[in-house]
C-alpha positions, 0 to 999 in steps of 0.5 A: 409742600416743600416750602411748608415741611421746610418752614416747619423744620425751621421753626422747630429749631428757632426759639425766637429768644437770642436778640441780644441787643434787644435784651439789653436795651429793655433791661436797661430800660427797666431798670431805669439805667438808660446810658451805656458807659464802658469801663475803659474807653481808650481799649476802643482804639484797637483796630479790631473795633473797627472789623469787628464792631466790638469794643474789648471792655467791659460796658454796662448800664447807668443811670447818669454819665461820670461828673467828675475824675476819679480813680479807684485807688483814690476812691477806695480810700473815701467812704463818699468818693467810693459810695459815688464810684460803686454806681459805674462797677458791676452789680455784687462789687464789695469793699475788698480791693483785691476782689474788685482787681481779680474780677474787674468789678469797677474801672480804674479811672472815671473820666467827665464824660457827656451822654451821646446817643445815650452812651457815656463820652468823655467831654473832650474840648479844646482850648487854646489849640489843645485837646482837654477832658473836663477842662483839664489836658490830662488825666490819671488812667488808673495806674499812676501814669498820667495821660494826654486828653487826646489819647482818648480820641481815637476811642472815641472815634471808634466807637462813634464808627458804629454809632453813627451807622445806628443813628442813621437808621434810626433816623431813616426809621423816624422819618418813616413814622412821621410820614408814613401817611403822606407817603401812603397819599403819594402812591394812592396818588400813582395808583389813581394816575396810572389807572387815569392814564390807562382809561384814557388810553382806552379811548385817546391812545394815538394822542395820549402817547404824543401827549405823553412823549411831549410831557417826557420831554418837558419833565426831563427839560425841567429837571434839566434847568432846576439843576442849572438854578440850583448849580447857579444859586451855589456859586457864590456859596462858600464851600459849594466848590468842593468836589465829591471826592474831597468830600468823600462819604456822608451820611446826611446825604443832604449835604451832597445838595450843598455842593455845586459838583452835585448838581452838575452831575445831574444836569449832565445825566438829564441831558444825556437821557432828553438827547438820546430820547429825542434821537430815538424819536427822531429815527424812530418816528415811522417805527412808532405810528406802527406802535402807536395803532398796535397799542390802540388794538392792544386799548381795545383789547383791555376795553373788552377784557376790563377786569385785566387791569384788576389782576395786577392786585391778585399776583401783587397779593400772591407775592406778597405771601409768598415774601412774607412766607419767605421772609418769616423762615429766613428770620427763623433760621437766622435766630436758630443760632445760640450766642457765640462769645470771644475772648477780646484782647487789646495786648497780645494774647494766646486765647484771643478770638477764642470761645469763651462763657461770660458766666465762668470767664472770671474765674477762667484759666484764659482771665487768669493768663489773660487779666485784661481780657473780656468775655463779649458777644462776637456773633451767632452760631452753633456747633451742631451738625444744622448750625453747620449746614445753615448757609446751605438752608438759607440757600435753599431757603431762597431756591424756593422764593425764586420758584414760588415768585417765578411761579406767580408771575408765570401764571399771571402771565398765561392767564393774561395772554389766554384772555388776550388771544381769546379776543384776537381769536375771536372772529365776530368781537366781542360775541365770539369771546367768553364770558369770563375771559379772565376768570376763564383762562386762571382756571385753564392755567391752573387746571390744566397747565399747572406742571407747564408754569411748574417747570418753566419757573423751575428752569429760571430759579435755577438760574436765578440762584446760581447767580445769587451763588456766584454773588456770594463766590465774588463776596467770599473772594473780595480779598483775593489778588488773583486777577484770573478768579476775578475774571472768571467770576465777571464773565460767569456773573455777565453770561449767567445775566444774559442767561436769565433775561434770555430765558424770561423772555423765552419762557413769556412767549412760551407762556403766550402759546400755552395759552393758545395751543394748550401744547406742552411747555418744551413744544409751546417754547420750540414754536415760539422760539422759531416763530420769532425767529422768522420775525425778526425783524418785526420784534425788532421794529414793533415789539420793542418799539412799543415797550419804549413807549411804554416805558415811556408812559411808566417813566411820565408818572414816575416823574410826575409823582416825583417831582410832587413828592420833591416840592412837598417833602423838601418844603419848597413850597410855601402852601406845604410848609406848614403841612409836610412833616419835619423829617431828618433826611426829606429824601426818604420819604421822597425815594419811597414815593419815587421806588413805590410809584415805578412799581404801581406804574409797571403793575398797571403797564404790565396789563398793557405790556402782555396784552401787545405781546400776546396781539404781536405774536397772535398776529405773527401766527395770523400772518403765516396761517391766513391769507387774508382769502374768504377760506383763511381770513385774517383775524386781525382787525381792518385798521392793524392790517391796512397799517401793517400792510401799509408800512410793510409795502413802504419798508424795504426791508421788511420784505424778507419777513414777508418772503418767509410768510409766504414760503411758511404759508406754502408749506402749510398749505402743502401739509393741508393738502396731505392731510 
């Protein structure tokens, strides 16, 4: 409700109408006047530009670049020079002289100039070592003074400064609309091998998790000798011996691939990651038969809860709403502005940076102690009391997002741990299990433990936007020297991370015995809490062991998607060729597939991820509540049992959890025996 009165609120103070930029290029389309051309290119020099992506001069649309040098004071005296300048003036442009310099209707000098990216350049060249501008080393600028060719680069430089970021991402954005399907097929792709892998865990899990450890393995090894081919093939390739810090930031990305520094880096970070998995594999090879039977009691599970791996769908719909809720609100408040304009100044002025209006500016006080200055855009704002409280709606804004996201998830979690437990809890399975296991604990969820998923997410919103708050601090700060401000904010930013991931996994386990219990979120949480405590050393050992596994699994599809997406995209392979479009930057599309295919992956693993979660700590609570005798069986199957038991028995270590069972076990049996 919170969320929609504030929606509200935002939409009755956005219009929807200030998108500049968008407004100018339709005008300049309708009106057939397709190239921007600015009045004096050489103001662009400023240093200002570059902080404030503006140019202080004039700029408006034509129809075609300047073909030739002119000069006002030389066209005026030309009916036929002056009919061809009137076309680069502003609209209402007379035949009086002193007008035209009062307003600064037309710009003193015309200069050969090039469309690029549909704005009008000079056409700079060079010959014979010597900056030229329509084959001329110099020109007249208007007042009689006559100027080098390269006093217009850095003008030029300037404004292409912005330019280029636009290009970027117009290309990125083309790239998008020639490969959208294909990249469409690349997570159908992911989706339909990710649900192949969980069947086939279903039924093969011992080999299909040392299948899948060898294909890691083989996946990272390859990557390994591609980057070596690729690092060979560049040696005798002039220029490939650049280092990426002599060739600094690029915005075709393609050309880091050209240099062999490139690919030695990947070859070393592939290395690094294959021996760390193989250490971890060798070290943890007993550690890992115990995962390898907790994930065959976790297939199981799913076999009998099926429509589990179909729940991911219904929290990704919910996200998505929630997003897009999010999103729409966002973009309103920041169109609620109203244009801001400024005085720009490429001299000392008294009203620079000033608020001015582009309606009046001419006839201004400030053009008149000002003559060069220009009434431009600068940003959006406002001077009301909501403008000026608009940071904080934003802030608010995205208080809720975190909230509603955290609450989606939290009742994805219960409701998947509450179809889990029901099957552990279940003595005789699946007979002793609901109909509906899924469908039964969403309704349990939100009937019942509504206010439980409510506060929990609350607690980790909170947390959440303080480091959204603390980003923004370091953002504000950048430019301060004050080491001890810097200091305490990477502290605050590092305790507040560890904060989070603390209270997420807190708040997962808490979710599992609300599903259990049905107790309260602050008591649900305290017996979790303590019940891994007295278990540390199994959610060290097995827990985390399987996430690994897991992770595993999601890193193997990842790769295997990838690896596809390279060789199609990148038109390495003959068969493709022909097929895969024709993009500027091929790693876009690759990137997508790539980012698109971990999230596809973790949905499915996350099934597989909460359902050993939940098994492992109905399994601790198993251990400490029954003893296995014909008055407390055990609940968990014959083969999880013998394999524990078995492990337990042969590790050392190990047997303080089992003295800590047995002393939690006396004294719920002292409590029974009260009772």
């Amino acid at each position: 409700m919170f969320l929609f009165y504030f929606d509200r609120c935002c939409l009755s103070f956005s219009p929807c109408k200030h998108f500049l930029l968008l407004t100018i290029l339709c005008y300049c389309f309708k009106r057939k006047k397709r190239m921007l051309f600015y009045f004096n290119i050489m103001k662009c020099a400023s240093p200002m530009v570059l902080l404030e992506f503006q140019c202080p001069t004039t700029q408006m649309c034509v129809e075609k670049c300047p073909e030739k040098f002119l000069t006002l004071v030389k066209a005026y005296t030309n009916n036929k020079d002056f009919d061809y300048y009137k076309q680069f003036c502003k609209e209402g442009v007379t035949n009086s002289m002193v007008k035209i310099l009062r307003l600064g209707l037309c710009p003193a000098m015309l200069t050969p100039s090039k469309p690029f990216t549909r704005r009008c350049f000079p056409a700079l060249g060079q010959k014979g070592g010597v900056i030229t501008v329509g084959n001329s080393s110099h020109f007249d600028d208007g007042s009689g003074t006559i100027r080098d060719a390269k006093d217009l680069m850095d003008g030029v430089k300037n404004a292409t400064v912005v330019i280029e970021a636009r290009q970027v991402v117009m290309k990125i954005f083309e790239d998008y609309t020639q490969s959208w399907y294909w990249i469409l097929l690349g997570l159908v792709i992911a989706m339909l091998t990710s649900l192949l892998f969980i069947v086939l865990l279903r039924f093969l899990a011992g080999i299909m998790i040392w299948i899948m450890v060898a294909l890691v393995i083989l996946v990272i090894g390859y990557g390994i000798f591609h980057c070596y081919m690729e690092y060979a093939a560049l040696k005798e390739e002039p220029g490939a011996d650049v280092t990426l810090q002599e060739l600094g930031f690029q915005t075709d990305l393609t050309i880091y691939l050209q240099i062999r520094q490139t690919w030695l880096a990947f070859m070393i970070i592939l290395a690094i990651v294959e021996v760390i998995i193989i250490l971890l594999l060798i070290f943890l090879r007993k550690r890992i038969l115990i995962a390898v039977a907790l994930i065959k009691e976790a297939s199981r599970a799913i076999g009998h809860v099926m429509s589990s791996l179909f729940y991911p769908l219904f929290t990704f719909v919910l996200l998505a709403m929630v997003i897009a809720y999010w999103a729409v609100t966002a973009v309103f408040l920041s169109t609620s502005n109203e244009p801001i304009y400024k005085v720009f100044n490429d001299t000392e002025c008294e009203h620079s940076r000033k608020t001015c209006d582009p309606a009046n500016f001419t006839t201004s006080p400030m053009k008149y102690q000002c003559p060069d200055s220009e009434c431009l855009f600068a940003f959006y704002g406002g001077e009301t009391v909501y403008h000026k409280y608009l940071i904080g709606l934003q802030f608010y804004n995205v208080f809720l997002f975190f909230w509603c996201a955290n609450f989606v998830t939290a009742m994805g979690q219960m409701t998947l741990a509450g179809a889990f437990s029901s099957y552990y809890w279940a003595f005789v399975k699946p007979d002793d299990m609901p109909a509906f296991p899924v469908f039964s604990s969403l309704g349990r969820s939100l009937r019942y433990h509504t206010g439980t998923l409510a506060f929990g997410s609350l607690i980790l919103s909170i947390i959440q936007i303080i480091r959204v708050l603390l980003e923004y601090l370091d953002h504000k700060l950048k430019g301060a020297h004050n080491k001890f401000t810097k200091f305490l904010l990477c502290c605050l930013k590092c305790c507040f991370w560890c904060l989070e991931k603390c209270i997420k996994f807190l708040n997962r386990n808490a979710y599992i015995m609300v599903a259990i219990y049905g107790k309260n979120f602050c008591t649900a949480a305290k017996d979790a809490f303590f019940l891994l405590m007295r278990n540390m050393i199994r959610v060290a050992v097995l827990d985390k062991v399987t996430d690994f596994l897991l992770f595993l699994g999601k890193l193997l599809i990842v790769g295997l998607v990838g690896v596809f997406a390279f060789f199609f995209f990148s038109g390495r392979v003959k068969a493709f060729e022909n097929t895969a479009p024709h993009l500027h930057y091929y790693w876009v599309p690759i990137l997508t597939v790539v980012v698109g295919s971990y999230l596809i992956a973790h949905g499915f693993f996350s099934v597989y991820a909460m359902c050993v979660d939940t098994l492992f700590l109905c399994f601790c609570e198993d251990l400490e509540r029954n003893d296995g005798s014909a008055a407390r069986p055990h609940y968990m199957s014959s083969t999880l049992h013998e394999i524990l038991w078995k492990n337990e028995a042969e590790d050392p270590s190990s047997s303080s959890a089992q003295e800590q069972d047995d002393k939690v076990k006396q004294q719920l049996a002292q409590e029974e025996d009260a009772a």
